[in-house]
N, C-alpha and C positions, 0 to 999 in steps of 0.2 A: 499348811497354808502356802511355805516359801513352793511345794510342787506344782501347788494350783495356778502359782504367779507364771511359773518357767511354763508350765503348761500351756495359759493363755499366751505367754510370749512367744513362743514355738508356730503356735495355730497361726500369726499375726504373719509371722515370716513366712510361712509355711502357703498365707494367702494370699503375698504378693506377689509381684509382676517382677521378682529378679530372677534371670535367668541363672540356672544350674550348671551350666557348659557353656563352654567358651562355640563359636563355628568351625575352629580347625581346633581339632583334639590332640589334644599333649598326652604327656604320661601321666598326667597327674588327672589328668578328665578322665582316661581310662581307669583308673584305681577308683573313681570315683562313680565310674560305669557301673564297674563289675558291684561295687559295694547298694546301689544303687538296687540293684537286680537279684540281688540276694536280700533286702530289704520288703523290692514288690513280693519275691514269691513266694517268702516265707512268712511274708505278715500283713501285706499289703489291706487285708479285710480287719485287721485286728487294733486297737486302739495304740494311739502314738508314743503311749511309753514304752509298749512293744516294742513299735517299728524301730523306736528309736536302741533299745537293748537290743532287737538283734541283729544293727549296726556294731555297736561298741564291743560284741561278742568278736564279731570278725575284724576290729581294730587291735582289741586284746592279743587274739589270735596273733597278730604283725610283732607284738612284741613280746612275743614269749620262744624262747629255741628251738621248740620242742615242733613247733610250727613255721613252715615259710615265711620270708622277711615283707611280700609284699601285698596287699588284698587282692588282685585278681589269683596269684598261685593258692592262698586261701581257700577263695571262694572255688574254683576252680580242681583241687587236691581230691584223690578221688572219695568217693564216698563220705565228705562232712557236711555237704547239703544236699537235702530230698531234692531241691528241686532242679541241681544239674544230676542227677542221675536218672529223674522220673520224665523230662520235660524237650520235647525235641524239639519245639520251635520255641527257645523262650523270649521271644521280643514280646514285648508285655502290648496286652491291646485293651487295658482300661486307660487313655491318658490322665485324667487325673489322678489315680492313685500314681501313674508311673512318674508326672511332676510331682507331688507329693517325697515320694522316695527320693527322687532325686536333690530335692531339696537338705531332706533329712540327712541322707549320705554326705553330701556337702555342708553343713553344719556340725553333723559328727566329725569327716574327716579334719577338718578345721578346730576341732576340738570346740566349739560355740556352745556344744550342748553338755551336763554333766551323764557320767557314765552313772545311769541307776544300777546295773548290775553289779556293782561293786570290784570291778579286775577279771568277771565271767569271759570264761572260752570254750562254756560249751550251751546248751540247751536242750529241751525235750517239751515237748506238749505236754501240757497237766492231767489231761481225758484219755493220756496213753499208759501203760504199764511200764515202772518205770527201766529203763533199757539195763541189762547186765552193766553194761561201760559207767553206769551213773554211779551202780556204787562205790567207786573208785573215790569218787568226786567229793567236794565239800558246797553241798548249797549257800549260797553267795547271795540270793536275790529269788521270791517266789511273785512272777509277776500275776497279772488275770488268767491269763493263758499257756503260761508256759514257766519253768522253774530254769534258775539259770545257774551254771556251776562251775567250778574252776578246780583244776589239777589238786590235790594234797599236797 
């Protein structure tokens, strides 16, 4: 029940009229970009405790050594998201999903939302075969659509 609360809590914020970004961008609006954008393309169709894990994946990411200290180098690092490797123009052109994430990104970053993945810093689609790299891993969190996992 306490998920269903956070749940409707999240949709509530998530429907209002507070802006995500400030008009002149900081550094900390870009961190908040990039996480933003990695949110739309990798879950934007997918339900919000998704969206919202594969946020917390790429915050994890920022605190573990093993990975870059800041989320755009993250998001950004070659080959750990499909969609900067697959995606040549990714300025997103659904606007409500792209306020949506943005929201999200900004609540995660701010830490507002709790981490359902459990410490996760990696993921895989659940409809996919699971990747050689995964065996390494210790599943952490199996959401609707995607299983989420972190270093042994």
């Amino acid at each position: 029940m306490k998920w269903f609360t956070l749940c409707a809590l999240v949709l509530a914020l998530l429907s209002s009229n507070v802006e995500a970004q400030s008009l002149i961008p900081t550094q900390t609006d870009k961190q908040i970009n990039c996480l933003a954008l990695t949110v739309y393309h990798e879950s934007r169709s997918l339900d919000l405790d998704q969206q919202i894990s594969v946020a917390w994946v790429v915050i994890n990411r920022t605190k573990n050594k093993k990975f870059p200290s800041t989320i755009c180098k993250v998001v950004w690092q070659p080959n750990q998201f499909t969609w900067t490797n697959v995606i040549k123009d990714y300025r997103p052109k659904d606007e409500k999903a792209w306020n949506k994430a943005n929201k999200i990104a900004l609540l995660v970053y701010k830490n507002r939302l709790f981490d359902p993945t459990k410490g996760s810093n990696f993921f895989y689609e659940k409809n996919m075969k699971k990747p050689k790299w995964a065996y390494k891993m210790k599943i952490k969190y199996e959401g609707k659509h995607f299983i989420f996992l972190a270093m042994k």
